[in-house]
KEPA-145210 format. One record per residue (C-alpha): x negated, y, z; residue number from 1. Coordinates in pm, whole numbers, m for minus. Example, Ala and Ser with C-alpha at 12.3 -4.5 7.8 and 13.67 -1.06 7.14 Angstrom:
2
+--------+--------+--------+-----+
:      X :      Y :      Z :   n :
+--------+--------+--------+-----+
:  m1230 :   m450 :    780 :   1 :
:  m1367 :   m106 :    714 :   2 :
+--------+--------+--------+-----+
! end
This chain:
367
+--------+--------+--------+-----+
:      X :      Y :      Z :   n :
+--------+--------+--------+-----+
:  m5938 :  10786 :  10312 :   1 :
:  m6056 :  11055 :  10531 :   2 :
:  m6010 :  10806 :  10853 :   3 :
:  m6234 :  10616 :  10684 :   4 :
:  m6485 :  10844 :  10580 :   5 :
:  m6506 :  10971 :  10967 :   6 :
:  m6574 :  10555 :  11080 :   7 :
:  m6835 :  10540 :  10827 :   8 :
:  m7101 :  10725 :  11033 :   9 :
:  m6988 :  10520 :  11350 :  10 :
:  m7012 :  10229 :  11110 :  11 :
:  m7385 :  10266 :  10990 :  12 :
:  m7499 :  10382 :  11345 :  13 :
:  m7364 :  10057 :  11477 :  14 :
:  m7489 :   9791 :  11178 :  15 :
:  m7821 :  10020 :  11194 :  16 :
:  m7860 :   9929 :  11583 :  17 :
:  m7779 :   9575 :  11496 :  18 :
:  m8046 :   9563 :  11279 :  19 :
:  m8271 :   9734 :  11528 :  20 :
:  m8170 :   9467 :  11822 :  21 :
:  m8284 :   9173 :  11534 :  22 :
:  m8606 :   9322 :  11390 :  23 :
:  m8692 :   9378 :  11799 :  24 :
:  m8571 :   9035 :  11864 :  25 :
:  m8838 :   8889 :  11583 :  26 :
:  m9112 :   9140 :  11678 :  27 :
:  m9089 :   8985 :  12105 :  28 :
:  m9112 :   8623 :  11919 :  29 :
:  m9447 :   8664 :  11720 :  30 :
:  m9541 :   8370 :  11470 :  31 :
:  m9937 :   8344 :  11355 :  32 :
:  m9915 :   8378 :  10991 :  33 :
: m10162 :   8319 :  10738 :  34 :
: m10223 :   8717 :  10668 :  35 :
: m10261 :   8796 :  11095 :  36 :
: m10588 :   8565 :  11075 :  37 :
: m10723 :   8723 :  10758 :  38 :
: m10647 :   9079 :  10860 :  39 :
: m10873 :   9014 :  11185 :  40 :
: m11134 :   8876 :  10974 :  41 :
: m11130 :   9187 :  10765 :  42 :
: m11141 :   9389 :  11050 :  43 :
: m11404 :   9212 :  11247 :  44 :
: m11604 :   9198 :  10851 :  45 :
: m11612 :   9571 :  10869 :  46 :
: m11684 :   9633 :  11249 :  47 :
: m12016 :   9424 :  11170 :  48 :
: m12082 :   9585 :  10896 :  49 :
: m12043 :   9259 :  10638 :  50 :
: m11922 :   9299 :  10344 :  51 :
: m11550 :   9385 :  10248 :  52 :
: m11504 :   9224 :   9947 :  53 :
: m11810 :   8956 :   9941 :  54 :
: m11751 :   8840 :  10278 :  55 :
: m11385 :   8805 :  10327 :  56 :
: m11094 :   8735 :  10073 :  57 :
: m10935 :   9068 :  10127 :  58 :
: m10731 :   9133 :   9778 :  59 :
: m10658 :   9510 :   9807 :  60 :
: m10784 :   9858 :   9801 :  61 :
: m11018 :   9911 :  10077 :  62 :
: m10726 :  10185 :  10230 :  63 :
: m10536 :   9913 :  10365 :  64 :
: m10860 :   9767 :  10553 :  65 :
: m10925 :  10108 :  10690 :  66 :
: m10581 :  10136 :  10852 :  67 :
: m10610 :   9801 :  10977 :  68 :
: m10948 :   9932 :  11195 :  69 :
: m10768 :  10261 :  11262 :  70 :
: m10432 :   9991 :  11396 :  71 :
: m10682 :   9777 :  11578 :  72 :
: m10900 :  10070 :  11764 :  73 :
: m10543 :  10207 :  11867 :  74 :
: m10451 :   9894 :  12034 :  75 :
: m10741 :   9853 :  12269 :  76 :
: m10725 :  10210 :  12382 :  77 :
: m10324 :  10150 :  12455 :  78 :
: m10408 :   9821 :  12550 :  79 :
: m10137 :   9668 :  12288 :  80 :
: m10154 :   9340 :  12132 :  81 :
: m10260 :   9387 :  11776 :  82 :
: m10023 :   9205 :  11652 :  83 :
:  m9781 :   9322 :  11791 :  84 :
:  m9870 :   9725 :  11745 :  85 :
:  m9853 :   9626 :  11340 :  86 :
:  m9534 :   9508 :  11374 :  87 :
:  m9445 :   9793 :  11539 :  88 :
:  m9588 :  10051 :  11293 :  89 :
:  m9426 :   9823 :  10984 :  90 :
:  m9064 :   9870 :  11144 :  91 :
:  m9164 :  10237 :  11133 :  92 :
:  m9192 :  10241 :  10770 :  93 :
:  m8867 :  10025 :  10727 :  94 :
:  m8725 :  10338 :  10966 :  95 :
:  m8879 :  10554 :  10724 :  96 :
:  m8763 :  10394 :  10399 :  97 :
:  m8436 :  10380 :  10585 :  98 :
:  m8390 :  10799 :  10543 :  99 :
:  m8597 :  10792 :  10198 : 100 :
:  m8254 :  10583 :  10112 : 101 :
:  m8037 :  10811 :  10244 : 102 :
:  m8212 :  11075 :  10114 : 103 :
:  m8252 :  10936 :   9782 : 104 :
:  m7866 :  10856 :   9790 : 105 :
:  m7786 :  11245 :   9823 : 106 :
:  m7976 :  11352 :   9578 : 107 :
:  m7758 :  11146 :   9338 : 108 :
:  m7472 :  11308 :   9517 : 109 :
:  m7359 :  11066 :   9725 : 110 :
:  m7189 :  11208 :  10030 : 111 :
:  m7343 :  11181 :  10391 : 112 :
:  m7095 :  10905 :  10479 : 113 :
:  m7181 :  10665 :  10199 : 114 :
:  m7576 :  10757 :  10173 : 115 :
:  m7626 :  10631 :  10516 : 116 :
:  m7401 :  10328 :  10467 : 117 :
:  m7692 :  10254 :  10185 : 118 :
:  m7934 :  10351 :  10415 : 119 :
:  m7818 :  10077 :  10636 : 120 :
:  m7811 :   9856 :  10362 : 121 :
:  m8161 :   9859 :  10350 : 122 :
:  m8237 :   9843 :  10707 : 123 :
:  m8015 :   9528 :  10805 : 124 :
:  m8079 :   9377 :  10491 : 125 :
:  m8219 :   8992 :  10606 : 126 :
:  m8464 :   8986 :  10339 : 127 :
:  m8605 :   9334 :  10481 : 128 :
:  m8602 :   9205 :  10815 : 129 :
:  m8748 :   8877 :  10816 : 130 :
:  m9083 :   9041 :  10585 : 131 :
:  m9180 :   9323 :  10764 : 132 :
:  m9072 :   9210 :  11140 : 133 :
:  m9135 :   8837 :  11091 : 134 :
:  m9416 :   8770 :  10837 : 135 :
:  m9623 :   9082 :  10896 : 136 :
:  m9626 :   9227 :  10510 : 137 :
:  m9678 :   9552 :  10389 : 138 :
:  m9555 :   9614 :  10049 : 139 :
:  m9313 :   9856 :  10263 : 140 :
:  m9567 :  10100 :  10306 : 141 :
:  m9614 :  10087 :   9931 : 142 :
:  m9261 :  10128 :   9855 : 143 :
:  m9216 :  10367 :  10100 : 144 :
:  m9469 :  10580 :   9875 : 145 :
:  m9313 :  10530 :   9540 : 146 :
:  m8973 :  10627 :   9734 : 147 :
:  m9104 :  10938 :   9779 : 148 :
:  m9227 :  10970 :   9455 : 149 :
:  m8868 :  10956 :   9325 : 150 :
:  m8790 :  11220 :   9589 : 151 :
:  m9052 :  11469 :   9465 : 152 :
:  m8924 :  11368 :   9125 : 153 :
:  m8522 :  11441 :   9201 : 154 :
:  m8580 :  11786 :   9326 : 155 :
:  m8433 :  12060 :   9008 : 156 :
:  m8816 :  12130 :   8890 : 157 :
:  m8964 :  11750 :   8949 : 158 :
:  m9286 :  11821 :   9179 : 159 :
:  m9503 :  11600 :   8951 : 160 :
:  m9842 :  11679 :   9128 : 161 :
:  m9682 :  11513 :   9448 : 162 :
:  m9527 :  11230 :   9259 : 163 :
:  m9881 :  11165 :   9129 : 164 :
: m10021 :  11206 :   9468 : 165 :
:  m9772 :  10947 :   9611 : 166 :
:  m9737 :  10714 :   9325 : 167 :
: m10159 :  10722 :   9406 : 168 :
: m10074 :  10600 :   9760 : 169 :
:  m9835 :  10337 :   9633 : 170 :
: m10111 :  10160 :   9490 : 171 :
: m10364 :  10198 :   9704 : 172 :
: m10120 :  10079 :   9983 : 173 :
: m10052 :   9790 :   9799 : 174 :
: m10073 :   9731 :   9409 : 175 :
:  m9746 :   9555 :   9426 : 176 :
:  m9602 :   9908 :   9233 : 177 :
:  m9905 :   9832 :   8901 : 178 :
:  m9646 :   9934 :   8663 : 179 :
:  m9413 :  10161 :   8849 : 180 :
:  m9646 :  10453 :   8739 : 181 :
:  m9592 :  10431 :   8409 : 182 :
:  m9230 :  10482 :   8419 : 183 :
:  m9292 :  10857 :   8538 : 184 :
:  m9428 :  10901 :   8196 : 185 :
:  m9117 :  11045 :   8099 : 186 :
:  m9031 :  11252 :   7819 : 187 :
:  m9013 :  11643 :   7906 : 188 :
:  m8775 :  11915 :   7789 : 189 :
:  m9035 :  11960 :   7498 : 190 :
:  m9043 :  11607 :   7411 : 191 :
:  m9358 :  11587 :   7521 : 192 :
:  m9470 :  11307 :   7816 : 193 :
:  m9610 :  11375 :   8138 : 194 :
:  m9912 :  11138 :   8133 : 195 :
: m10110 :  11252 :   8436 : 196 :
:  m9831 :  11148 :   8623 : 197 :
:  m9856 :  10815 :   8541 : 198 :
: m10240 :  10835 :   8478 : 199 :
: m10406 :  10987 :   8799 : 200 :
: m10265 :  10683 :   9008 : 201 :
: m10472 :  10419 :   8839 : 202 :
: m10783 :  10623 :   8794 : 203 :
: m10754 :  10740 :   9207 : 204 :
: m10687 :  10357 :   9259 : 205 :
: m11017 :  10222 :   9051 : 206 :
: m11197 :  10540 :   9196 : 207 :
: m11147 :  10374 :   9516 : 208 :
: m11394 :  10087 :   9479 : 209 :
: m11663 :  10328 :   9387 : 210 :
: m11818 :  10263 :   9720 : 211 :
: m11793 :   9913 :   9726 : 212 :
: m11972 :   9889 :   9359 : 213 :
: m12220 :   9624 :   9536 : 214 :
: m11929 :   9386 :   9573 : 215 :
: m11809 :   9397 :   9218 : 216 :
: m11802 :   9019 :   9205 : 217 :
: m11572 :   8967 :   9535 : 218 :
: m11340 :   9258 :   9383 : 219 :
: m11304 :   9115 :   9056 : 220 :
: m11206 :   8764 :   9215 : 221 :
: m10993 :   8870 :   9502 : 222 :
: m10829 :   9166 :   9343 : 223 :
: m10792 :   9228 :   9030 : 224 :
: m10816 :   8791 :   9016 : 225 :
: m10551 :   8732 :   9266 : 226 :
: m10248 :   8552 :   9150 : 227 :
: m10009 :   8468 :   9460 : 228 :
:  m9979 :   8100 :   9542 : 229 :
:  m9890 :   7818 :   9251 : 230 :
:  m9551 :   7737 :   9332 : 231 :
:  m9335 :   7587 :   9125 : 232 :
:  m9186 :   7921 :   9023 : 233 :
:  m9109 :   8107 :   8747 : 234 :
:  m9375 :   8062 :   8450 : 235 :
:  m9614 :   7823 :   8654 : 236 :
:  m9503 :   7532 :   8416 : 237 :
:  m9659 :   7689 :   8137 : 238 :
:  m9979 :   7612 :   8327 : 239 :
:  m9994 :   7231 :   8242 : 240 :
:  m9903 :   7327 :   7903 : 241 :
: m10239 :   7191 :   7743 : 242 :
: m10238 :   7383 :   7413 : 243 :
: m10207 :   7723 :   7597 : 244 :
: m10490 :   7870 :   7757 : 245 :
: m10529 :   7883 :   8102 : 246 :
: m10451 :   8290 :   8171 : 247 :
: m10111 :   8238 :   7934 : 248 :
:  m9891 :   8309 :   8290 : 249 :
: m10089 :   8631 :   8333 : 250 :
: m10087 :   8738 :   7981 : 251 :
:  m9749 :   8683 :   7971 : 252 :
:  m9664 :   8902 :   8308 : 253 :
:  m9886 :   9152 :   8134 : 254 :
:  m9674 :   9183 :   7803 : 255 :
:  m9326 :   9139 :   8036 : 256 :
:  m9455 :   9465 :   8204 : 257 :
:  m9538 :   9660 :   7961 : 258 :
:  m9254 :   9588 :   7764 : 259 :
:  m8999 :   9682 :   8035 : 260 :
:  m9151 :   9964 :   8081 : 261 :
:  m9112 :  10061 :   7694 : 262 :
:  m8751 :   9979 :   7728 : 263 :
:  m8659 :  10113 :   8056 : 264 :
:  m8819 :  10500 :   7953 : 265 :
:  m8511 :  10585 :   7920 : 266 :
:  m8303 :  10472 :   8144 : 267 :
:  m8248 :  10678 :   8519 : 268 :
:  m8597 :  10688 :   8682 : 269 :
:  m8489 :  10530 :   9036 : 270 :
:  m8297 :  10247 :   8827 : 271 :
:  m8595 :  10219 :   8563 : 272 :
:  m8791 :  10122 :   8928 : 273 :
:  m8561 :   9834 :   9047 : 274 :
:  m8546 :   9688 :   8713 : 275 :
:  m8941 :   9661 :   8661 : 276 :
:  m8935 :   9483 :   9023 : 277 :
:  m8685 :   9244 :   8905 : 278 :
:  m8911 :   9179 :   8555 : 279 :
:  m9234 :   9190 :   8784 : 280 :
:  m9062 :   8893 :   9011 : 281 :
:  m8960 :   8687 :   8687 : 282 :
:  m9242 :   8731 :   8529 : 283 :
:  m9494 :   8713 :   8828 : 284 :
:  m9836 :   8468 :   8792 : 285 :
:  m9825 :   8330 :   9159 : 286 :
:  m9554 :   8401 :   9414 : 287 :
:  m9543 :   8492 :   9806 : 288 :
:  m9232 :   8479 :  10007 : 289 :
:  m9228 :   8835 :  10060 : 290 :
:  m9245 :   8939 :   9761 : 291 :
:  m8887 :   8910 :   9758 : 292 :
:  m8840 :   9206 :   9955 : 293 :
:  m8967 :   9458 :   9699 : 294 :
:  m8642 :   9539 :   9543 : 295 :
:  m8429 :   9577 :   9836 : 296 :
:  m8465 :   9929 :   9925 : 297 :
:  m8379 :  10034 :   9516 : 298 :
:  m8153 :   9722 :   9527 : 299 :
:  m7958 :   9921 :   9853 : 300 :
:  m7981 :  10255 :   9657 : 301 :
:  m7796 :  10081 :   9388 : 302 :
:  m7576 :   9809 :   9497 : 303 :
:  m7431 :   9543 :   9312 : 304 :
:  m7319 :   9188 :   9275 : 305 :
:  m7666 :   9095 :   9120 : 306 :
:  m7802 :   9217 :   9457 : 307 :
:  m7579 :   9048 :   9721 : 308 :
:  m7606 :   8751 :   9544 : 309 :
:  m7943 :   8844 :   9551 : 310 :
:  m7983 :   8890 :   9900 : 311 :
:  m7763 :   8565 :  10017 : 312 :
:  m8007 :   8307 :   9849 : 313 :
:  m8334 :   8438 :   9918 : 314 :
:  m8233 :   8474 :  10278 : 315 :
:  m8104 :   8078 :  10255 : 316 :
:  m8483 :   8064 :  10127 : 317 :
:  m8645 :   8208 :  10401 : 318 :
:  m8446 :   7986 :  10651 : 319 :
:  m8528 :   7722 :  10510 : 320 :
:  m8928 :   7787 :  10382 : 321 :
:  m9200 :   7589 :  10589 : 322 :
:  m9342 :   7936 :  10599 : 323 :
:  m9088 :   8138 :  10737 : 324 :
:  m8795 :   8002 :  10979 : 325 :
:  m8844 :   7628 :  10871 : 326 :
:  m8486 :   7503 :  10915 : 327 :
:  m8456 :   7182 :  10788 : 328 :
:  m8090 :   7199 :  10645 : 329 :
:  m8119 :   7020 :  10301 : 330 :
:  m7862 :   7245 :  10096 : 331 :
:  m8053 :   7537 :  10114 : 332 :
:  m8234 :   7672 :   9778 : 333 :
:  m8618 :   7628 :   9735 : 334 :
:  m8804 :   7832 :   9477 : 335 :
:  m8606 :   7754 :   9193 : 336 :
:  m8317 :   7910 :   9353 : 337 :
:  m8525 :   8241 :   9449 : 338 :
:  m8642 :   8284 :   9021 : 339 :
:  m8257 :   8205 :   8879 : 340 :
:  m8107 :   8441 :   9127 : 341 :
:  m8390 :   8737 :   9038 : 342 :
:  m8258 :   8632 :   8706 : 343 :
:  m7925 :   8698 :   8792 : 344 :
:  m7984 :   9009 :   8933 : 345 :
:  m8158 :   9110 :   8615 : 346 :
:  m7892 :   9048 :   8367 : 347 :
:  m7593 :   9209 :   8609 : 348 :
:  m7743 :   9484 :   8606 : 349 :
:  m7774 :   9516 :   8192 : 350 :
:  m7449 :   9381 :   8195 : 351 :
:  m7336 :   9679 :   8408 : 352 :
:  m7515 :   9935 :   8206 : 353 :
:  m7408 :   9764 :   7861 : 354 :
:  m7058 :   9813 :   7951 : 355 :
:  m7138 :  10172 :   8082 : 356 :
:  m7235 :  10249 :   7764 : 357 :
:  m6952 :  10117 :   7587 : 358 :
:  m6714 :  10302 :   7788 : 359 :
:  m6874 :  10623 :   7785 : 360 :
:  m6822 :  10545 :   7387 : 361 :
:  m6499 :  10462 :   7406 : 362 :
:  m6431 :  10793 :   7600 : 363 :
:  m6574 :  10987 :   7345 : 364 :
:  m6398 :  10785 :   7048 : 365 :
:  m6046 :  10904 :   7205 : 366 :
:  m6143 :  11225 :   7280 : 367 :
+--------+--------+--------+-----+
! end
């Protein structure tokens, strides 16, 4: 046991380089993707002084548009390819996740040997590396935030004026975390809940279109109105349902949300996360291929079968989808195959916890 526990350092340093050589390997080989073309129209939209939000279809918080400018300005002066200076600065936030992991996985007192092998498991994690260093998205930098709101929130007296301030971040990175605020809502010593945790994100977040008021039509549509692309996925069927009304797949993500988060109040605050992203993926109105990669960092923090089982189809998925690697092998799953493993995911991991319970009851029966 202890020879083992001295490899497992040597272990993580080499799968860690690994991963390092393959996220390189797909950053010298860039691929235009649909979100490259649209970033440069957002930046050139703002260089010319055009409107954010009523000239472009930009669907976030203007924060992400401003670090695009700040990214682009940057590359002229070091005379870097754009696209390829983004790439570099997302594989700095998978580096960063990478020791919010590790981090995370001491606090719940995991020794050094195992926290970085989860670190690791992050960072070599296919589904990890084909988003960020293949199809240029940035949810990392929004998970990377709500990581470190977990971290303010595991220290003995939970900082909850930084988890507010980086739970704010989350969502202006990227609203891919809409719920995950909620969940810090949590019941006190008192019994009483810590609502301006949860609260100050969303207000920050609306606050943040105050200067675009002007454009309240474009933010309406390509915001708060975005809905992924209609794949066959999930609850899209209940679209050509002609009784129900045409919103039912967004009303229904809305109550799915909302009602995890009622049910997950009380479960551990860094599980309570990876469970809402597994409800927010089943649940979801329209579907990107990256959105697979939210769960993976909590998913490495707390492994499982759900999650390698997990991990092995949607990365059959991305070698196979038209928009990713494109390999025409006919076995491979499509979208189907991405929603029933999510699924699966979901229900191993209340399975798990179920029969926690019951043995913890058990334990206490005999005793």
């Amino acid at each position: 046991m202890t020879d083992l526990k001295a490899r497992a350092p040597v272990a993580a340093g080499a799968v860690f380089l690994a991963a390092l050589g393959l996220r390189v390997l797909f950053i010298a080989l860039p691929a235009p993707t649909y979100d490259l073309e649209s970033w440069q129209g957002v930046i050139s939209a703002l260089r010319e002084g055009h409107g954010l939000y009523g000239g472009t279809h930009y669907n976030y918080s203007p924060l992400w548009a401003l670090v695009l400018v700040g990214i682009d300005s940057l590359s002229r002066i070091l005379r870097v390819p754009f696209p390829l200076l983004i790439r570099l600065v997302l594989l700095g936030v998978d580096i960063g996740i990478t020791a919010l992991v590790r981090e995370l996985a001491l606090r719940r007192g995991r020794d050094s040997s195992r926290a970085s092998l989860l670190a690791v498991l992050f960072f070599a994690n296919p589904v990890s590396v084909i988003a960020s260093s293949h199809l240029y998205a940035f949810d990392n930098v929004s998970i990377a935030f709500l990581l470190l709101a977990l971290l303010a929130m595991a220290h003995p007296e939970p900082r909850k004026g930084s988890a507010a301030g980086w739970l704010s971040l989350s969502l202006l990175a990227k609203h891919v975390t809409w719920f995950h605020p909620l969940l810090f809502a949590r019941r006190n010593r008192d019994g009483k809940r810590s609502w301006p945790v949860a609260l100050v994100p969303y207000a920050v977040f609306a606050a943040s279109f105050v200067p675009f008021w002007t454009q309240w039509a474009g933010i309406r549509a390509h915001v708060f109105g975005y809905r992924g692309l209609d794949e066959v996925y999930g609850t899209e069927p209940l679209r050509f349902v002609p009784w129900l009304p045409g919103e039912s797949t967004t009303i229904l993500f809305g109550v799915a949300g909302l009602v995890a988060v009622f049910f997950l109040s009380r479960v551990e605050i860094g599980r309570a996360c990876l469970l809402l992203f597994l409800v927010v993926l089943i649940f979801t109105p329209g579907i990107c291929a990256y959105y697979f990669a939210w769960p993976i960092a909590l998913g490495a923090l707390f492994p499982s079968i759900g999650f390698a089982v997990y991990t092995l189809v949607i990365t059959g998925f991305f070698l196979k989808s038209p928009d990713v690697l494109a390999l025409d092998w006919p076995h491979l799953p499509g979208w189907w195959g991405c929603f029933w493993a999510t699924v699966f995911w979901l229900l191993w991991e209340i399975r798990s916890r179920s029969g926690a319970r019951e043995s913890r009851t058990a334990v206490a029966l005999r005793g």
